[in-house]
N, C-alpha and C positions, 0 to 999 in steps of 0.2 A: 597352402596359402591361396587364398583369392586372387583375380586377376587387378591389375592398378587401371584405375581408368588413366586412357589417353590424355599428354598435358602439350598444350599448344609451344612451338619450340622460335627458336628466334636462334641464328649464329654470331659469334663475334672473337672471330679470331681464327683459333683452333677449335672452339667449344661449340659440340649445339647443347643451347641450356632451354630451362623452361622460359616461358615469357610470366610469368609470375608463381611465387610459391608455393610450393606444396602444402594443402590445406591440414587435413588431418593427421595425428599424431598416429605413426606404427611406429612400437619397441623394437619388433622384427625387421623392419626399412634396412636396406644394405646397396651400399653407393656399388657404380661399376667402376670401369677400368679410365673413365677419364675422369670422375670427380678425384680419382684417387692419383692419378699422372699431376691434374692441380694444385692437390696438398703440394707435392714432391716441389713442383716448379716455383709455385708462391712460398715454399719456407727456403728455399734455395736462392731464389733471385731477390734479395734484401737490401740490405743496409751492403754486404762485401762486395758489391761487383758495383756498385757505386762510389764507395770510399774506401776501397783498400790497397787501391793503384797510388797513394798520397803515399804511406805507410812504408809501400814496397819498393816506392823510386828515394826514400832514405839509405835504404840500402843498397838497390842496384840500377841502374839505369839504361844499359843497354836493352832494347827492341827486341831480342830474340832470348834474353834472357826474363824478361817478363812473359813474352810467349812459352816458352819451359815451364816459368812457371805453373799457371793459369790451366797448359796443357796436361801437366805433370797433375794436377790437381783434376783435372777430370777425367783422366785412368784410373789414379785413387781412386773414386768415387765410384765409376764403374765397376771396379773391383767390390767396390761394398756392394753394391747393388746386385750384384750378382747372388754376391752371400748370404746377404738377407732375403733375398726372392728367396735362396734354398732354404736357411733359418724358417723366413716367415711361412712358408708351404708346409712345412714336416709339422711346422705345431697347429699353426693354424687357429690362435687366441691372440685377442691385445694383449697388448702391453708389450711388444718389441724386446731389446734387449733384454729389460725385466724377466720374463719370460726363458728367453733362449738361455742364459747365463744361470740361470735360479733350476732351472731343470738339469741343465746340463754340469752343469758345477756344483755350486752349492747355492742357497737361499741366500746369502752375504754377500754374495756377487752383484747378484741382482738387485738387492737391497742398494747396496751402495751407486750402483749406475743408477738409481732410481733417487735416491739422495743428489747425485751431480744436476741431475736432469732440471731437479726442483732447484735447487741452488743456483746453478751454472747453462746446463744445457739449454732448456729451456726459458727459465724464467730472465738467463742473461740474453740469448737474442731480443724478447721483448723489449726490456731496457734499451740494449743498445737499438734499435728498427724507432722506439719511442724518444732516442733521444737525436737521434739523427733526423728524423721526421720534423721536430723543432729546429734544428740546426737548417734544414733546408727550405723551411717556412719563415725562416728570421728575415729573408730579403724582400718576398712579396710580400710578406703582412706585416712586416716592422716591428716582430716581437723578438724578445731578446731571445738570445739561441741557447743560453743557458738555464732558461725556465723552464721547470719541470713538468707544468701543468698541463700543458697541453695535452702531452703522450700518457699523464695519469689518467684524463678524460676520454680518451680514447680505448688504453685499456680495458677498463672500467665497461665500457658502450660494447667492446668487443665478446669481452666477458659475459653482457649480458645474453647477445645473440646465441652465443654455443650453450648457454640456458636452455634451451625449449627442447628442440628436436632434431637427430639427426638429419634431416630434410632442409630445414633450414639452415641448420650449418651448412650444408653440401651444396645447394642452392648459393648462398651467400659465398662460399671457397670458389664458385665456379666462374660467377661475372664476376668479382676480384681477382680472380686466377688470369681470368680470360682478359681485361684490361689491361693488368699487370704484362702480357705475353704483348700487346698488342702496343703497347709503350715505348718498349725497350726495343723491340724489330723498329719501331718510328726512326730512335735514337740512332739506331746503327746505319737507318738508309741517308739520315740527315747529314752524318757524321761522315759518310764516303761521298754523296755529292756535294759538299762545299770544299772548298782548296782550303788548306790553308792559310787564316791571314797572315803570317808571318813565322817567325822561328817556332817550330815544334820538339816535342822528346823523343822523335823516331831517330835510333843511332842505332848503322848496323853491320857498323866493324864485326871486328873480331874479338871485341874485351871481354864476352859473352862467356869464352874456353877460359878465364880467369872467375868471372863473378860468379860462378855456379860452384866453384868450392868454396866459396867463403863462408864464413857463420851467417854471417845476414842475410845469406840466400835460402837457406834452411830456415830464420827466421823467419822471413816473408812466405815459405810454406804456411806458415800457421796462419799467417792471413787469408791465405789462398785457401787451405782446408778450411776454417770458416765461413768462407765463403760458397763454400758448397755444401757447409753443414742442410741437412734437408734431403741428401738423394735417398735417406733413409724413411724414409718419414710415411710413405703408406704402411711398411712391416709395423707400425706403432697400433696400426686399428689393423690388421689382417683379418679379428673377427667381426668387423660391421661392412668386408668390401665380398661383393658377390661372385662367385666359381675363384678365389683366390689364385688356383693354379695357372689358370689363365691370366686372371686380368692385374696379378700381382708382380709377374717377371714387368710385365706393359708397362705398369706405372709406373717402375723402378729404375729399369734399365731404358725405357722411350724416354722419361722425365731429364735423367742426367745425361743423353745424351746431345737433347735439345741443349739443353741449359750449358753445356759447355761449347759449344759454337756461339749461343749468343753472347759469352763468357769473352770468349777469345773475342769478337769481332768490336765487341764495348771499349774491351782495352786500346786495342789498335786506332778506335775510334778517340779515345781521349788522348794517348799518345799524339795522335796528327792535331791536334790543335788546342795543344798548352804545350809550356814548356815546363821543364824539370824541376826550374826556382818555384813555377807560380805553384805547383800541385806538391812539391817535396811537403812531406809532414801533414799537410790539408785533408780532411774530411769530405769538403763539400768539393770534390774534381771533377764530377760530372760539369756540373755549376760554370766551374771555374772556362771549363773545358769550351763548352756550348757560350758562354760569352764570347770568347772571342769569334765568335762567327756570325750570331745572332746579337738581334741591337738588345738594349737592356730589356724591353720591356717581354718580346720573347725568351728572352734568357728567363726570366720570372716566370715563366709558363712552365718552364724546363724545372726550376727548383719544386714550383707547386706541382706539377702531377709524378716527381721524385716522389715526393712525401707522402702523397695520396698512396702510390702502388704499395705503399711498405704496409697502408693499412690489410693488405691478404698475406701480409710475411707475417704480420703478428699475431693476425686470424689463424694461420693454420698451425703456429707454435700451440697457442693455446688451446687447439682441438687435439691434437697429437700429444701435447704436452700431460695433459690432466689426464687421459688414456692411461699413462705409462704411473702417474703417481698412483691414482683409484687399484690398479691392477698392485701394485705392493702393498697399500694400504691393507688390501682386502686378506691379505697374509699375516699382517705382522699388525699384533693388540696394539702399540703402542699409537699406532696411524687409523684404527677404525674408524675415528669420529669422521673421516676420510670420505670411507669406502662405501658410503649408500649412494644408490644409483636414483633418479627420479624414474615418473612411473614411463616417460619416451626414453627409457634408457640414458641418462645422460646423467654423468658423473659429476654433477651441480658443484659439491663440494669441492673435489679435484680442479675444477674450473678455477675457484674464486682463490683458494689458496696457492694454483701456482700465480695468479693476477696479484695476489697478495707481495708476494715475494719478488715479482716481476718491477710494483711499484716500489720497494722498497732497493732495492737494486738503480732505479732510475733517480732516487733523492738523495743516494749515498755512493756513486762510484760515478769515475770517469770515462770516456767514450772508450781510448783504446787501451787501458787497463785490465778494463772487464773484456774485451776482447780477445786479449791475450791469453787470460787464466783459463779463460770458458774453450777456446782453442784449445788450450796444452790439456786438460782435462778430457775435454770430446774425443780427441784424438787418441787417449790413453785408453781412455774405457771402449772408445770400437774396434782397439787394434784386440782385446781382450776377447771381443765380440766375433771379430774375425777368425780369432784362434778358437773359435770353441765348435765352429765345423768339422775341423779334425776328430772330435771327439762324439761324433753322431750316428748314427746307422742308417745306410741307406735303406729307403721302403718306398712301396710303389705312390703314385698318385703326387709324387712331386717334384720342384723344380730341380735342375741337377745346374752348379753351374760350371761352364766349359775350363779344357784345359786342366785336370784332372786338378790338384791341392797346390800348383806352382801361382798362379794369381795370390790365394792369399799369403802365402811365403813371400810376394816380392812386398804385397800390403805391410806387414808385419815389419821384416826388417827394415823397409822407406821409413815407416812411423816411429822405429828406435831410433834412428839418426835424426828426425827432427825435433822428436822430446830432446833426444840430449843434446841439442844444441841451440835448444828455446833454455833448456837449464841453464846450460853456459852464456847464453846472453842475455836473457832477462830472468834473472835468478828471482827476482822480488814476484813475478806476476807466476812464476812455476810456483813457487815454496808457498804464495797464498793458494795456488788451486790443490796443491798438495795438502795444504792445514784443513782445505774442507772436505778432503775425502779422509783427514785422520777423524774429523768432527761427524762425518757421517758413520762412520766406523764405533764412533763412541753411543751413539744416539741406538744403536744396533740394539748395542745390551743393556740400553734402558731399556724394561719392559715395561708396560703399563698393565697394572693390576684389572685382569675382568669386573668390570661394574657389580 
């Protein structure tokens, strides 16, 4: 390969990016180790570390039992991260799970995590990042928070960009990435230097040695692991990110470990300035949170650039997303009309049909419904994911991850006690995410007859 000419660079954050984009089209173009840290951060820092401290103060409310949480939730993650850096090295192709599970198990594994992805994993964070995005828009632009349109047009506009070329997708993930990072550090310094105006939800008794066995605290994991869904998300293209071995553990294991300090200091930061009544059940807590400190019209600042950052959460769903469907398409007749790639490499198809499902998702479900299902589903299919390093052979030239096979044993069994106690408490939003892995399962053995 030829050399790239030199591109004029500019900083903003943690990122040096170009100062404008990359002009010509290479099939061969392969991002490094921080466009790919980007994906991980922007599909990770979303819609949950904004609204799902509302959710999680239904069920518990002490200060140090939200801490556990949030914390508990970024070991999880860590521990994938690890796994997938050794997954994503040994094979070293997109398509993420797809991939790992279909080789190592069977094709039906894969299949079906690749059916979730499209139904649930994927195409539900868009929905929910596009319907929140309107919900945090409702106050500075006066539109109502339950119209869909918005976050279809945006979609749709997002859809278009990851059209062209891997350059400008990576380009466009990076200054979204890199604003999105430079937001939420704002948030958390704004949020330590002002006092609180008045009674806040920081409580930090002792009730904490009670609320952590209860079922709602295992419930509110699901929230919590949703909200870190993403530390997975460069093993999804591992073959368009350049020397993998290196810059794949980086992106994996640097991304989740940023994102769960800023994770942890978010919360503490809305704790100190709402109280339990105003944020219990609520969506909008950031919101809710930053008014009381800020007069209204700052507060509106605080809702609109919420909404804006989400546009790189829904960006890098749907570049990782359509990766992972095109990679099973490309296998199985029934999904070909899928699996052509344009001539910059770019799974056009795969794009518009997870977008497809994404808006279909936003005109027909509710915020934490779909949250739930897509939760209890995600968590099932990576504890699957997790189990299937066990079953691999070690070989030179890759990532190994620490602490011999006891990380994913503790992963494993955490994630059977929060399945089955998401089962036990919200049966209606498991038994739906269950009906569409038995519906994925059915679509299997439809084949589609070769043309």
């Amino acid at each position: 390969m030829g050399s790239h000419p030199r591109v004029p660079k500019i900083r903003i954050g943690f990122f040096w990016l170009p100062s404008q984009p990359m002009q010509a089209s290479e099939p061969n173009y392969k991002i490094g180790a921080r466009t790919a840290m980007a994906i991980c951060i922007s599909t990770m820092i979303g819609t949950g570390v904004f609204t799902s401290l509302g959710f999680q103060l239904a069920e518990v409310q002490n200060t140090w039992s939200i801490v556990i949480l949030w914390l508990l939730g970024g070991v999880i993650a860590l521990i994938g991260a690890f796994t997938y850096a050794e997954l994503g090295t040994h094979f070293q192709d997109s398509g993420g799970d797809y991939i790992f599970l279909s080789r190592i198990f069977h094709p039906i594994l894969g299949y079906l995590y690749t059916w979730i992805s499209l139904t649930a994993g994927f195409s539900a964070p868009v929905a929910i990042s596009a319907m929140a995005m309107t919900a945090y828009l409702s106050t500075p632009l006066g539109i109502d928070p339950n119209s869909p349109w918005l976050g279809i047009v945006l979609i749709i506009l997002l859809s278009a960009v990851h059209s062209f070329t891997i350059k400008t997708s990576g380009w466009f993930q990076d200054i979204s990435s890199g604003l999105k990072v430079l937001f939420v550090v704002a948030l958390v310094v704004i949020g330590f230097a002002y006092a609180p105006a008045g009674e806040n939800a920081i409580q930090l008794d002792s009730s904490w040695t009670k609320e952590i066995w209860v079922p709602g605290f295992a419930v509110s994991l699901i929230f919590v692991s949703y909200a870190y869904q993403g530390w997975n998300s460069a093993a999804y293209i591992v073959g368009e990110i350049r020397n993998p071995l290196k810059n794949l553990p980086i992106a994996l294991i640097g991304g989740t470990v940023l994102v769960t300090v800023i994770y942890l200091l978010m919360q503490l930061v809305m704790l100190k300035h709402a109280t339990v009544d105003q944020m219990s059940g609520q969506v909008e807590v950031t919101t809710i949170a930053f008014s009381n400190i800020l007069s209204g019209r700052a507060a509106h600042w605080i809702s609109l650039f919420i909404a804006l950052q989400l546009i790189a959460t829904i960006s890098g769903y749907l570049w990782i997303g359509s990766r992972i469907v095109q990679a099973m398409a490309a296998e199985h007749n029934q999904w070909k009309f899928v699996a052509p790639k344009s001539k910059s490499n770019i799974p056009v198809r795969a794009v518009w049909l997870l977008a497809a499902v994404s808006i279909f998702f936003t005109l027909t479900s509710t915020f934490e419904q779909v949250l739930i299902y897509a939760g209890f589903l995600l968590q099932l299919m990576s504890s699957i994911t997790i189990a299937s390093v066990f079953f691999i052979k070690e070989k030179e030239g890759t990532f190994r991850s620490p602490f011999g096979r006891s990380l994913q044993v503790f992963y494993i069994l955490f994630s059977i006690v929060v399945l089955a106690y998401t089962l036990y408490e919200r049966p209606q939003e498991s038994l739906i995410g269950l009906g569409l892995l038995g519906l994925g399962l059915v679509t299997y053995f439809v084949k589609r007859r070769p043309l």
